[in-house]
C-alpha positions in Angstrom: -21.8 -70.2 -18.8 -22.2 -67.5 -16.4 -26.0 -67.5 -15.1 -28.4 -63.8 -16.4 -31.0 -62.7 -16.0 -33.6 -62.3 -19.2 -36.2 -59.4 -20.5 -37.9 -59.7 -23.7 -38.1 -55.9 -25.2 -41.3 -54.3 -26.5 -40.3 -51.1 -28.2 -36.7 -50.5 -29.5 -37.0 -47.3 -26.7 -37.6 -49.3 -23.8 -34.8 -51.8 -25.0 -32.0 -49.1 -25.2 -33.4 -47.8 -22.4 -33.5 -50.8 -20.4 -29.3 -51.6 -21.6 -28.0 -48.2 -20.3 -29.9 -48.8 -16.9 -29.0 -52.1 -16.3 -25.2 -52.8 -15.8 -23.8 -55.4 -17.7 -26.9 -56.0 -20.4 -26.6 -57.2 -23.8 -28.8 -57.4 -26.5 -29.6 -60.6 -28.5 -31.2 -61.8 -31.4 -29.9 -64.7 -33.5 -27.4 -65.1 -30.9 -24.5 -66.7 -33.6 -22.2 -65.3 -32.0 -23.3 -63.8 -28.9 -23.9 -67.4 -27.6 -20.7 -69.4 -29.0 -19.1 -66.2 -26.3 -21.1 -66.8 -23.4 -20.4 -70.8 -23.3 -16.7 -69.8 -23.2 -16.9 -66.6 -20.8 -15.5 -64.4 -22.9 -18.2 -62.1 -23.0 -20.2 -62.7 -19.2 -23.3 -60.4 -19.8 -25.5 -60.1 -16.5 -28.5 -59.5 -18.4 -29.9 -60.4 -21.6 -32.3 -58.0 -23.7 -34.7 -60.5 -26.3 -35.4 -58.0 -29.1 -36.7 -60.4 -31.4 -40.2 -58.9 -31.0 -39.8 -55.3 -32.0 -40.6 -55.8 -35.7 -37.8 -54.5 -37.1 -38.0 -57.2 -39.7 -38.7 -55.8 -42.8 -37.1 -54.2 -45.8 -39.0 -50.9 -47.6 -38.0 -48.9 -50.2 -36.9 -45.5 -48.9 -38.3 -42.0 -50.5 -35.3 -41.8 -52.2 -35.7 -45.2 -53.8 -33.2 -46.6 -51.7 -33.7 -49.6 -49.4 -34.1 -49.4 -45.2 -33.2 -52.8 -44.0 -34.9 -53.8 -40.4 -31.9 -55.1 -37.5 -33.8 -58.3 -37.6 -33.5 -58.8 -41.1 -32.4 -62.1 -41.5 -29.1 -63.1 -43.6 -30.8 -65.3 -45.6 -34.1 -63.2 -46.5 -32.2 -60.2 -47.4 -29.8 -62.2 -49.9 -32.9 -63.5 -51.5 -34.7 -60.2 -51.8 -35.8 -59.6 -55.2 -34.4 -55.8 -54.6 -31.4 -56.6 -53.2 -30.6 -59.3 -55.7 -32.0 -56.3 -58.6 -30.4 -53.4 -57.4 -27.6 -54.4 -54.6 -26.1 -58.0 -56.4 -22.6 -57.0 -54.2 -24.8 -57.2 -51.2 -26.5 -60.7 -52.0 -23.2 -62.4 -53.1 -21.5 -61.2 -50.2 -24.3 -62.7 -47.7 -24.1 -65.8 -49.3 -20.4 -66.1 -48.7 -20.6 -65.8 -45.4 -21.4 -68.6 -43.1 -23.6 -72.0 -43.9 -27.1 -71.5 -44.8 -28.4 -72.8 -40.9 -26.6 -69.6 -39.6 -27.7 -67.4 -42.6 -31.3 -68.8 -41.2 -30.7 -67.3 -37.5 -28.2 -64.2 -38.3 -29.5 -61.0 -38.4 -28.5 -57.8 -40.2 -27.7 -56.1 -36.9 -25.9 -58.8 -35.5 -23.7 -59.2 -38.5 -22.3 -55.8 -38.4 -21.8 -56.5 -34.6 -19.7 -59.9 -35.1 -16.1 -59.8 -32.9 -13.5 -60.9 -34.1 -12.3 -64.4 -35.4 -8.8 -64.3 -34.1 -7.6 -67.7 -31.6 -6.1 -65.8 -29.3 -9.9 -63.5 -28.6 -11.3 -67.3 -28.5 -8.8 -68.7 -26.0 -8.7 -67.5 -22.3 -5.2 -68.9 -21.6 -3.7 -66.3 -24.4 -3.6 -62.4 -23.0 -5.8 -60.4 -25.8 -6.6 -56.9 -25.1 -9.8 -57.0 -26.7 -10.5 -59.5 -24.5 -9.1 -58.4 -21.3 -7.4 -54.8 -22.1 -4.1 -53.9 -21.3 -3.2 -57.8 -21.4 -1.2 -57.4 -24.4 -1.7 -58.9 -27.7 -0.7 -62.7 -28.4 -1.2 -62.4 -32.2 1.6 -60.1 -32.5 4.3 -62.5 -32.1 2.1 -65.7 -32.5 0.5 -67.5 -35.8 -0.8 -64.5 -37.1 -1.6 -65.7 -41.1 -5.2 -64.6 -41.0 -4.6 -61.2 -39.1 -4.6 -57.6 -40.2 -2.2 -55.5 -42.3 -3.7 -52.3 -42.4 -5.0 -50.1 -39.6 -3.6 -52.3 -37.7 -1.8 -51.0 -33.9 1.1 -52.2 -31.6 -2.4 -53.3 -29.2 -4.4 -55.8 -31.9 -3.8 -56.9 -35.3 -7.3 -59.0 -35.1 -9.8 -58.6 -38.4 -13.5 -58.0 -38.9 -15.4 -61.4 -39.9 -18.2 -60.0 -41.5 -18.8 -60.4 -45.9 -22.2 -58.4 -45.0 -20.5 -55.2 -43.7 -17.3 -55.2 -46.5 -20.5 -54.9 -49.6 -22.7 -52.2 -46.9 -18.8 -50.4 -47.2 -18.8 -50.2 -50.6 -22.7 -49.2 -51.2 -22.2 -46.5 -48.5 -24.9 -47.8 -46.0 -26.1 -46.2 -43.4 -26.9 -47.5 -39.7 -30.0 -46.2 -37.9 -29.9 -46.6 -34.3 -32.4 -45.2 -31.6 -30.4 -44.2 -28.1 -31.6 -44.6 -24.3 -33.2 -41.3 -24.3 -35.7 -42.1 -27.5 -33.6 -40.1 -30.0 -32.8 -41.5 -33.3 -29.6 -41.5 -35.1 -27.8 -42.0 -38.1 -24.4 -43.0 -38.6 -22.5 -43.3 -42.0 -20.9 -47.3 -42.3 -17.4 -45.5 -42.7 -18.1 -44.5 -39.1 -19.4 -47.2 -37.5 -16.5 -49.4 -37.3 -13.2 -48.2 -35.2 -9.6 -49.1 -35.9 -8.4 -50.4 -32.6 -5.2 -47.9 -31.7 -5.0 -48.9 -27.9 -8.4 -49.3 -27.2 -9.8 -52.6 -29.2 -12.1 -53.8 -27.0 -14.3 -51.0 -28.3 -15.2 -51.8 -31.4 -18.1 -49.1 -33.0 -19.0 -45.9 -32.2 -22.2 -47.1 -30.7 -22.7 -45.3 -27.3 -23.4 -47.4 -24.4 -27.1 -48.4 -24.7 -27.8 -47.4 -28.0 -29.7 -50.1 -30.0 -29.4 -50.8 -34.4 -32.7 -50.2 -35.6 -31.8 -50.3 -39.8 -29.5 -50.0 -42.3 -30.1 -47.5 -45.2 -28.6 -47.5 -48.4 -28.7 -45.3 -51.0 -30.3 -45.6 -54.1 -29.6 -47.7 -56.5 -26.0 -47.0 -58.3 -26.0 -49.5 -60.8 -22.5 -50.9 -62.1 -21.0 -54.0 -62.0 -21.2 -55.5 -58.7 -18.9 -58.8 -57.9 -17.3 -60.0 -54.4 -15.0 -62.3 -54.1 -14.0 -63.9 -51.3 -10.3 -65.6 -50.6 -10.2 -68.7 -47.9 -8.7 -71.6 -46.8 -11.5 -74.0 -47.8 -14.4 -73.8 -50.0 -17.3 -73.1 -47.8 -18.0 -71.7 -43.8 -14.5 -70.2 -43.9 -14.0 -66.6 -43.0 -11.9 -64.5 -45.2 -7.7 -64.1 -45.3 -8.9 -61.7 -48.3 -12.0 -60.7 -49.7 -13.0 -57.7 -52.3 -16.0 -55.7 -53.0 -15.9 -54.1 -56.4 -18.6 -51.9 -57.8 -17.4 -50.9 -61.2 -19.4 -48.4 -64.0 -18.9 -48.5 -67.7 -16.2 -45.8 -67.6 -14.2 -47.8 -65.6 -14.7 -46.0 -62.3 -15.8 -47.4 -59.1 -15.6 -48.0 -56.1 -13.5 -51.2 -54.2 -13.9 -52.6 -50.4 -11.4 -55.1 -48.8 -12.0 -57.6 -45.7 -9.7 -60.0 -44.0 -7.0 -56.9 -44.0 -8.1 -54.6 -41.0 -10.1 -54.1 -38.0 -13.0 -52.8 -39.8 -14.1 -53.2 -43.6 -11.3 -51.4 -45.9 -11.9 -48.7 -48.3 -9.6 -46.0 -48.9 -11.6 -43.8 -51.6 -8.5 -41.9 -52.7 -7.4 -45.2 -54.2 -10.6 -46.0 -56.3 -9.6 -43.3 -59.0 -6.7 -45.8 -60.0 -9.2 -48.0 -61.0 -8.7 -47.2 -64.5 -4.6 -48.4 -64.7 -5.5 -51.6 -63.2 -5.5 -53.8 -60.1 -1.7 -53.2 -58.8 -2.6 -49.3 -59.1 -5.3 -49.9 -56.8 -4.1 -52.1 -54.2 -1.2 -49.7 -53.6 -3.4 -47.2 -52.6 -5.7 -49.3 -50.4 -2.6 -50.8 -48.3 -0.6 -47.5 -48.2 1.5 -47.9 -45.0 1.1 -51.8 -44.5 2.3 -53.3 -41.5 2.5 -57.2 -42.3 4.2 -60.1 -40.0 6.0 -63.3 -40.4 2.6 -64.8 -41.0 0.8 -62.7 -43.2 3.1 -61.0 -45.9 1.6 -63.1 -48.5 -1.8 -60.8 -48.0 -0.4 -58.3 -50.0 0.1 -59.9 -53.2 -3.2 -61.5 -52.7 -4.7 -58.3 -52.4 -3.7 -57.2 -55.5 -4.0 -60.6 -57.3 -8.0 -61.0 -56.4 -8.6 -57.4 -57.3 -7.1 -58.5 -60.4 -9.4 -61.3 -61.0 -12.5 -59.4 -59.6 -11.8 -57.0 -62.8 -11.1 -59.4 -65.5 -14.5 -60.9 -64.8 -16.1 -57.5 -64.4 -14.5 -57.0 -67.7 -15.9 -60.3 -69.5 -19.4 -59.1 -68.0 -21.9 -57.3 -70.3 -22.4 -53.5 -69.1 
């Protein structure tokens, strides 16, 4: 590990602040992932921000009768929230999908949506990755690529987002609150946050350099039937090859998130109004304009095979 230096933060100001002025600087919390980077050099950050102390820990009910989830939320704390389990069940079963419980314990809500990416060839420094080191090239292209994206995917990366968490804030159309180096808040819709990787994946959000994850909003409450699902290789601490958020109402509308396909969580809401005629009608809409490899193919049946489960059991469910 490369050595830092280390500030701990007292306002969420002062940290943005303190990110933009100081070259190289990260922010870190639970440090999951941040951490597992720095032991392999992947990410070399000169300077660590601590913002575990800015109290941006706790979940409130908005005026709108929404939720506002702090950055520092804990995985595990918001799965067991009595609101989010009440109001937001695709939000609590999609938390406790992801990871074991000792991570859940550490990983924040920021930090979640901030994950990088899962693929080998990101992890290992002897494989060019231009996420990694851009304009290296991509080594998942023509290498074993059976967890990688098929949609929004570019000639630069085919990698996927990791995160359950972020697929269900997709599908509830969250919102992430952020505060900027200069002291000015903003908001930026979830559909936003995340960028495809065209030929610049190494950048990752729209976040501007500095700008620090305060919250995440969502809406209020909009009721349905809520289920995710979650396709991988073994039962438990496995990330996703596909995963899918459904929020369906009694009149059969809804609204349907993917992971394990793309660069970012996957919704396409011109598809959810085939919701109706069924799980193939969907999924040909949400992976319009595929690009599969050798490897991963098989993602497309499974697509619309899980989607197909998710609403048989929606289906079985009382409304």
């Amino acid at each position: 590990m490369k050595t830092f230096t280390y500030e701990r933060a007292k306002t969420p100001a002062e940290a943005a602040a303190a990110a933009a002025r100081i070259k190289g600087a990260r922010f870190i919390a639970g440090g999951t992932n941040l951490l597992d980077l720095m032991k392999l050099e992947i990410e070399t950050p000169a300077h660590l921000i601590d913002v575990n102390g800015l109290a941006l820990d706790r979940i409130e009910v908005t005026k709108d009768g929404g939720l506002r989830i702090g950055a520092l939320v804990r995985n595990t704390d918001l799965a067991a929230h009595e609101g989010v389990r009440r109001d937001y069940p695709l939000l609590s079963r999609a938390l406790l999908a992801g990871a074991s419980g000792q991570l859940r314990n550490k990983a924040t809500t920021a930090g979640n949506l901030l994950q990088r990416t899962r693929c080998a060839y990101f992890y290992d420094t002897n494989f060019p990755c231009n996420k990694r080191n851009p304009g290296s090239g991509c080594s998942a292209l023509e290498g074993i690529n059976r967890q990688h994206g098929i949609v929004g995917v570019s000639d630069a990366c085919i990698a996927t987002h990791p995160s359950d968490m972020a697929v269900a804030m997709r599908a509830l159309d969250a919102t992430v609150e952020t505060v900027r180096p200069n002291g000015a808040a903003r908001q930026i819709p979830i559909a936003k946050f995340h960028r495809l990787p065209g030929d610049t994946p190494h950048i990752e959000t729209t976040l501007q350099p500095g700008e620090l994850i305060t919250a995440v909003s969502l809406p209020k409450p909009i009721g349905g039937t809520q289920l995710y699902y979650k396709v991988r290789d073994r039962a438990s601490y496995a990330f996703a090859l596909v995963s899918v958020a459904l929020v369906q109402q009694s009149d059969g509308s809804g609204r349907v998130a993917l992971g394990g396909v793309a660069h970012k969580p996957w919704r396409v809401e011109g598809a959810e109004s085939a919701l109706p005629r069924g799980a193939k009608a969907v999924a040909d809409g949400l992976l319009a304009g595929a690009k599969t490899t050798h490897d991963n193919a098989f993602k497309l049946k499974l697509v619309e095979s899980t989607l197909s489960a998710v609403l048989a059991h929606a289906k079985e469910l009382p409304k």
